[in-house]
Residue frames relative to the residue before (quaternion, step in Angstrom):
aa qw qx qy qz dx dy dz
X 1.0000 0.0000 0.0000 0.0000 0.00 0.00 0.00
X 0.4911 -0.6036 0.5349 0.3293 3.94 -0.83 0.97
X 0.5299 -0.6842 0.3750 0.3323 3.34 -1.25 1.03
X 0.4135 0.5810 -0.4906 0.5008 3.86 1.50 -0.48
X 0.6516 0.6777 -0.2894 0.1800 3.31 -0.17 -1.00
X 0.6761 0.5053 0.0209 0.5359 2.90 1.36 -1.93
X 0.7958 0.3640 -0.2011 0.4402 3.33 1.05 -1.12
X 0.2435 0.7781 -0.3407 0.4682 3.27 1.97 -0.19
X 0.8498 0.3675 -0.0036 0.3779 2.98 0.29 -2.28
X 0.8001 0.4200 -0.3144 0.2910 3.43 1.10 -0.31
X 0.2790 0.7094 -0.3328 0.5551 3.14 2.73 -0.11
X 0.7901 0.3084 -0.2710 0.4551 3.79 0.57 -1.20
X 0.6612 0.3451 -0.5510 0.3743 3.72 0.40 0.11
X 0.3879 0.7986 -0.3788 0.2615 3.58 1.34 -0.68
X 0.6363 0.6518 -0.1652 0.3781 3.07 1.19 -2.01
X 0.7415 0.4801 0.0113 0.4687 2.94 0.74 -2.46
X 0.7050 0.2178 -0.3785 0.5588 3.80 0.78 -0.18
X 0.5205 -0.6369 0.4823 0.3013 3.89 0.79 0.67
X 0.6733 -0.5931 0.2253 0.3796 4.14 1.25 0.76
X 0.4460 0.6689 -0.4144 0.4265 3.39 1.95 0.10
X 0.6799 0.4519 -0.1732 0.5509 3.72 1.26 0.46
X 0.0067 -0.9442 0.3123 0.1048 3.70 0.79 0.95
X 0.7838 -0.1412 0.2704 0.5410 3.51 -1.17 0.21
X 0.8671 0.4175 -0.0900 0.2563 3.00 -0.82 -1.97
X 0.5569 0.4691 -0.3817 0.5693 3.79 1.28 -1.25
X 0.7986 0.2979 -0.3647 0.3748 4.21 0.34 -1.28
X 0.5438 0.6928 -0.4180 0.2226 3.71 0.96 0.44
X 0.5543 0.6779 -0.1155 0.4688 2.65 1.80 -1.28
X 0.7263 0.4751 -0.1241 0.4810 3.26 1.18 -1.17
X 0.7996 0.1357 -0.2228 0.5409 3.68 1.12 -0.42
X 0.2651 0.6846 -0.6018 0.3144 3.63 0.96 1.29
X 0.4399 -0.6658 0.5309 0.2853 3.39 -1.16 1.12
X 0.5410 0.5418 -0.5215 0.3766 4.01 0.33 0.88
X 0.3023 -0.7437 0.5838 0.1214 3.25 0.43 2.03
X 0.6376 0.3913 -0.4432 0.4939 4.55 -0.01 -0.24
X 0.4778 0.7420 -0.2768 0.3802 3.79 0.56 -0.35
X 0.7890 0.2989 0.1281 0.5212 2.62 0.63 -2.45
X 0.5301 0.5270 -0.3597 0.5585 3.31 1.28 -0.48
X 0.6406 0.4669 -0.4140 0.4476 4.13 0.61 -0.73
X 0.6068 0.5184 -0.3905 0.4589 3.83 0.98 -1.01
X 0.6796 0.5255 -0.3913 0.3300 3.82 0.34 -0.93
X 0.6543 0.4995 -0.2679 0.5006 3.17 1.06 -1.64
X 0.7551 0.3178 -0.3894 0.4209 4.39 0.31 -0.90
X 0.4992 0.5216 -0.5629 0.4023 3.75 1.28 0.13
X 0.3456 0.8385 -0.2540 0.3362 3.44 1.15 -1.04
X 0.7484 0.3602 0.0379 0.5556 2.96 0.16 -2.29
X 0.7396 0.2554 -0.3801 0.4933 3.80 0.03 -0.64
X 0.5831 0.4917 -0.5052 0.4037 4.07 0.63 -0.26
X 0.6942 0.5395 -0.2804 0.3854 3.58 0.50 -1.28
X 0.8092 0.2518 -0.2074 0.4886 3.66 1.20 -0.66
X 0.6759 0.3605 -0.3032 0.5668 3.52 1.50 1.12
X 0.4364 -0.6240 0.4627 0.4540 3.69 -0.17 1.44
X 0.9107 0.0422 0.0119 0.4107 3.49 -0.15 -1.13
X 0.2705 -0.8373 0.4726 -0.0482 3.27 -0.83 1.36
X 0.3122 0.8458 -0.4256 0.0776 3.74 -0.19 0.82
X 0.5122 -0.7046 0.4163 0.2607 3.92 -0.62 0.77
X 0.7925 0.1423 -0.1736 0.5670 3.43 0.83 -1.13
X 0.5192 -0.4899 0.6761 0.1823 3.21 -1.85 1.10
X 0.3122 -0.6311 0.6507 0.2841 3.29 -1.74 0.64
X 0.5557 -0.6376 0.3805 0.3740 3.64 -1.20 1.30
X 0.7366 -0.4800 0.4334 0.1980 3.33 -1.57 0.64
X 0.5095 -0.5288 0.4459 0.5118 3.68 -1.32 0.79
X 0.7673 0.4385 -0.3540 0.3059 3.82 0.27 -1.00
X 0.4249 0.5517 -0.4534 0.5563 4.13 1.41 -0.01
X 0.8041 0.2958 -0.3903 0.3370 3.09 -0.23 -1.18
X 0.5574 0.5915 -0.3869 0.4356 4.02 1.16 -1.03
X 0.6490 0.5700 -0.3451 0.3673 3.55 0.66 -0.64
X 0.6113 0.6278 -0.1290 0.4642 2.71 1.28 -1.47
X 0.6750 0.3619 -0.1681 0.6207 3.85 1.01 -0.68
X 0.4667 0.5467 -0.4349 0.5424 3.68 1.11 0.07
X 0.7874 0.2889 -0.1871 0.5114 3.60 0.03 -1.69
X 0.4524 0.6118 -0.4205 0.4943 3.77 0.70 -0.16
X 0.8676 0.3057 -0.1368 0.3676 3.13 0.51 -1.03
X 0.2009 0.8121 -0.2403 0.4923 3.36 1.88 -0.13
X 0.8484 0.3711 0.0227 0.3767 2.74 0.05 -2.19
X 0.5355 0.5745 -0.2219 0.5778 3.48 1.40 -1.20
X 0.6031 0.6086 -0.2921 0.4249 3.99 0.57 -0.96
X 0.8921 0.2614 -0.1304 0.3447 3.32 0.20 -1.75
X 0.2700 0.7056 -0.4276 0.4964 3.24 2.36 0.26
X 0.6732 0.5349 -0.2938 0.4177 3.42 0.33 -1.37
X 0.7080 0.5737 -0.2619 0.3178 3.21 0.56 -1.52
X 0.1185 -0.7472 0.5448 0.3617 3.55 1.28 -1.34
X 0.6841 -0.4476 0.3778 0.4347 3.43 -1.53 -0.47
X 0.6945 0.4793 -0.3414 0.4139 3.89 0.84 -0.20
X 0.8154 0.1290 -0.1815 0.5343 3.64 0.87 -0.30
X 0.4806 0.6294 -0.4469 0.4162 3.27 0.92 1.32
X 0.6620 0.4254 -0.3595 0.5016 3.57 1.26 0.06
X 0.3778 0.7565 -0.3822 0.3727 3.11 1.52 -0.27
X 0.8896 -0.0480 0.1829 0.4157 3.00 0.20 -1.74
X 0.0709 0.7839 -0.5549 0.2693 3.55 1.54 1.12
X 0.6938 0.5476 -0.3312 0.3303 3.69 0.31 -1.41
X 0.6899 0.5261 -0.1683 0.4679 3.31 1.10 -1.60
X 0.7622 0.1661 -0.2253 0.5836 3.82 0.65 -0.58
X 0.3317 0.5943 -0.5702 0.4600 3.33 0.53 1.43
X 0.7202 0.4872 -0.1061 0.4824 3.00 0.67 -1.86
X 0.8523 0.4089 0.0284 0.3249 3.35 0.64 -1.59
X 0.8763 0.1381 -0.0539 0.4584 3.24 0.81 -0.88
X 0.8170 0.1604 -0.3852 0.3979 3.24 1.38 0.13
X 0.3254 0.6556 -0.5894 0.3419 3.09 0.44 1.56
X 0.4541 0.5504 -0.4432 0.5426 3.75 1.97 -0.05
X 0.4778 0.6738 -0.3579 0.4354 3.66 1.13 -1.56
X 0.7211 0.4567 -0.3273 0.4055 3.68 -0.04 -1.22
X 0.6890 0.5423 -0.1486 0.4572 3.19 0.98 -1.87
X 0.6062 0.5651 -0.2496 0.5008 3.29 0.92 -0.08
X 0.7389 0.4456 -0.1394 0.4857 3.06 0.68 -0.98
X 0.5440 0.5792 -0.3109 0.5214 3.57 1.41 -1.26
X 0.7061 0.4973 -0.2602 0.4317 3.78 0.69 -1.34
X 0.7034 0.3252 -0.3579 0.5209 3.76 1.00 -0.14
X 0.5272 0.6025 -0.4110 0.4361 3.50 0.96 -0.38
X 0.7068 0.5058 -0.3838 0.3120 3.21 1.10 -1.04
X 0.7088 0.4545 -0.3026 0.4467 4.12 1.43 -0.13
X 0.6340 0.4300 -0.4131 0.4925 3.13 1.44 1.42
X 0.5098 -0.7784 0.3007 0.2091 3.11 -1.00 1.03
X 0.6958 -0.4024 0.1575 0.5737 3.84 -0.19 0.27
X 0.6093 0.6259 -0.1777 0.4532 2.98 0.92 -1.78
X 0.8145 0.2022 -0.0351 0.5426 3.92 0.26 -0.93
X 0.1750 0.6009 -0.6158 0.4787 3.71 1.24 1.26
X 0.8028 0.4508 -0.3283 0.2111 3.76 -0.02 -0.90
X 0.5590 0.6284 -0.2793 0.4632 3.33 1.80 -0.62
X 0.4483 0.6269 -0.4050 0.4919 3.60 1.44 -0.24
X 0.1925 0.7412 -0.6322 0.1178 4.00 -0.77 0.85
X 0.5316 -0.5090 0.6712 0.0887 3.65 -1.54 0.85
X 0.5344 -0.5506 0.6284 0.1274 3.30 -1.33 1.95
X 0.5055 -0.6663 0.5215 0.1689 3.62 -0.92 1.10
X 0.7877 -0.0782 0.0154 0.6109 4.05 0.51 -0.83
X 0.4207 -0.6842 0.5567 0.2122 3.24 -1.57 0.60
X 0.6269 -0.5266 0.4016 0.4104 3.40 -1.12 0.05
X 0.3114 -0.7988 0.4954 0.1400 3.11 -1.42 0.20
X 0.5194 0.6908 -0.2777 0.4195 4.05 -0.15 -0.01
X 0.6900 -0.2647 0.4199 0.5268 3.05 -1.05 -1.77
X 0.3699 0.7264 -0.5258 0.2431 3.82 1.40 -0.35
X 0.4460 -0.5486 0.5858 0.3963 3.55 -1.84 -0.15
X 0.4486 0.6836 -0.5225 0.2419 3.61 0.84 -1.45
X 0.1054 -0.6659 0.7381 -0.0253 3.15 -1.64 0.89
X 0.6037 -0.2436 0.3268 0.6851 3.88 0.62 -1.36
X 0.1193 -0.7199 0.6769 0.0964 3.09 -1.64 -0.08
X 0.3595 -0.6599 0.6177 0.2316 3.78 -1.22 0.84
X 0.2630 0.6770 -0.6859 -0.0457 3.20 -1.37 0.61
X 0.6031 -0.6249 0.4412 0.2260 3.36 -2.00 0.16
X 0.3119 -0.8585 0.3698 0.1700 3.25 0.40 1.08
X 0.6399 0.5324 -0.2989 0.4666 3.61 1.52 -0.31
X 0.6445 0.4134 -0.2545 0.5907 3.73 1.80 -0.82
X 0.1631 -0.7630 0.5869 0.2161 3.10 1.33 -0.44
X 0.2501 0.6874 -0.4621 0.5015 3.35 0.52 2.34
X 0.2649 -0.5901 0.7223 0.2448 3.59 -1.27 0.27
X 0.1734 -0.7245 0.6655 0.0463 3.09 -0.83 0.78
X 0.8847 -0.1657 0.0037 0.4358 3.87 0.61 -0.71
X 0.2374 -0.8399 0.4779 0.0988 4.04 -0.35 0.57
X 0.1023 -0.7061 0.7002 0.0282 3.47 -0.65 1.23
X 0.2246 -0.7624 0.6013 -0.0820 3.19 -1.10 1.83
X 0.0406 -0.7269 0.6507 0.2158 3.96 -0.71 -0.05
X 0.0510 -0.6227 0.7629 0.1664 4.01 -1.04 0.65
X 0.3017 -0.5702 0.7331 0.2155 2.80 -2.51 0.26
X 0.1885 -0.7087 0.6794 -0.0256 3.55 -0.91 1.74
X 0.2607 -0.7674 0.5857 0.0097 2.65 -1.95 0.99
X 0.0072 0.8248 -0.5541 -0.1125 3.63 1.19 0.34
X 0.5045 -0.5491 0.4570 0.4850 4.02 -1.00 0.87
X 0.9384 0.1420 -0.0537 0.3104 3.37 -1.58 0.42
X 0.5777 0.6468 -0.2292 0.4421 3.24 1.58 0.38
X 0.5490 -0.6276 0.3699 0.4097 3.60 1.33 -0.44
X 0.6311 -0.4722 0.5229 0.3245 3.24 -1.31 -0.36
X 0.0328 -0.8235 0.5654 0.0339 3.52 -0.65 1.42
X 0.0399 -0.8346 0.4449 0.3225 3.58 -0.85 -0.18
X 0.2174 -0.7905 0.5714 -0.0376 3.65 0.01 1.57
X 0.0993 -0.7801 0.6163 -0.0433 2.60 -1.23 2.46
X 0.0435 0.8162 -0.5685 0.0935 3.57 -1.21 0.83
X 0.3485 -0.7631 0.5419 0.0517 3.20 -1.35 0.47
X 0.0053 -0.8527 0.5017 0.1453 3.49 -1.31 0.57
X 0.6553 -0.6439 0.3355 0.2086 3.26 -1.03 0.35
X 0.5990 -0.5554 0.5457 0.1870 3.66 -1.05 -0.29
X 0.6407 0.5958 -0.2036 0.4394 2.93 1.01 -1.62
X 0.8305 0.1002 -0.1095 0.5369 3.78 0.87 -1.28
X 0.6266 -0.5603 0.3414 0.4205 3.42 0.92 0.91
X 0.5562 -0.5671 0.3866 0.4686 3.86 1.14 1.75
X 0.1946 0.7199 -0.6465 0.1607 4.10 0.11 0.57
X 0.9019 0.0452 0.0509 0.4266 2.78 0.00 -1.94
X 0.6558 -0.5680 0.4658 0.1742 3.05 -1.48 1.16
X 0.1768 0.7230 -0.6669 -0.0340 3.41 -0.87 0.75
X 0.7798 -0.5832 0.2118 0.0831 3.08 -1.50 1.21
X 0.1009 0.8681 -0.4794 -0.0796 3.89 0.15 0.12
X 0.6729 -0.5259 0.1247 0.5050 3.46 1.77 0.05
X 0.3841 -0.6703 0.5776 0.2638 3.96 -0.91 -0.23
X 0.0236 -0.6181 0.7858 -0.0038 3.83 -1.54 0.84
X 0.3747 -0.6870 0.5996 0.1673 2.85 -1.31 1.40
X 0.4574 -0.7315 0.4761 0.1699 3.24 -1.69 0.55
X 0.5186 -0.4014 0.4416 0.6123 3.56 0.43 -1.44
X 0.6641 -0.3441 0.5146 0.4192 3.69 -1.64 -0.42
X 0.6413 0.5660 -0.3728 0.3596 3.38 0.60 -1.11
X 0.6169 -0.4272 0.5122 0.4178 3.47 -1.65 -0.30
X 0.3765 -0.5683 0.6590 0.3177 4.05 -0.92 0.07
X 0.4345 -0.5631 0.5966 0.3717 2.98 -1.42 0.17
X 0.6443 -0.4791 0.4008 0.4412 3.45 -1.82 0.23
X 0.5914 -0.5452 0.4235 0.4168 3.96 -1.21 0.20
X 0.6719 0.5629 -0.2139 0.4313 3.11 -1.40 0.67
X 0.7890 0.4765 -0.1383 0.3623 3.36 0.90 -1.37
């Protein structure tokens, strides 16, 4: 097999097994030394035949997958933000607001079990405009929202332009608003999201 080929092939399972499948295990396995490959079959063989149940990839951890819904969400944020009212205030909802985000997120994670961490998935695009939508958590097995991270733009009289982030729940039917914090803007108007 050409070495592009191979390395082609071991970049695309890499991708597709999200890295829970390394380099070295898909080298071994598509090296053109059929006696090699013939020793791997036979000690998979051996470790299947002396274990009822035999498997290579581990399901990812509560704290992978939480991460994983962290940087998901990150990413989902500075969408919202667009390119004009994201340098603004990137530093500040680093520092500030998504470390509640996490906390948030840790505090629903915390009424799923390991096993049912993976059904948890992140809303693909936020809104744009004047919308709140930021991302949203749902269970892909209840096929549920489970929690919504919203950003308003407040105007207190004589006070500027705020941008107050929060979240709601499930639990009371996304009513009430609970608080992840506020970055100030300027006097001016913001631009619309997105933009």
């Amino acid at each position: 097999m050409p070495k592009w080929l191979r390395k082609s092939f071991v970049v695309l399972v890499t991708v597709l097994t999200f890295g829970l499948v390394s380099p070295s295990q898909l080298y071994d396995l598509v090296d053109d030394k059929p006696a090699k490959r013939d020793t791997i079959q036979s000690k998979a063989q051996e470790s299947s035949s002396t274990h009822k149940e035999f498997t290579l990839v581990h399901p990812p951890s509560t704290e992978n997958v939480i991460d994983q819904l962290v940087k998901d969400a990150e990413s989902q944020s500075y969408m919202k933000f667009g390119e004009r009212i994201r340098p603004v205030i990137e530093d500040e909802f680093k520092e500030i607001i998504l470390p509640n985000i996490e906390q948030a997120i840790q505090s629903i994670a915390a009424d799923y079990e390991e096993s049912q961490m993976r059904n948890l998935a992140i809303s693909e695009t936020p809104t744009g405009g004047d919308s709140e939508k930021i991302f949203h958590i749902s269970d892909r097995e209840k096929n549920e929202e489970i929690i919504r991270f919203h950003v308003r733009k407040d105007h207190p009289p004589q006070a500027g332009y705020w941008f107050n982030f929060h979240y709601h729940t499930n639990i009371d039917n996304f009513e009430e608003h609970h608080e992840l914090g506020s970055i100030y803007w300027a006097k001016n108007t913001p631009p619309k999201w997105m933009s």
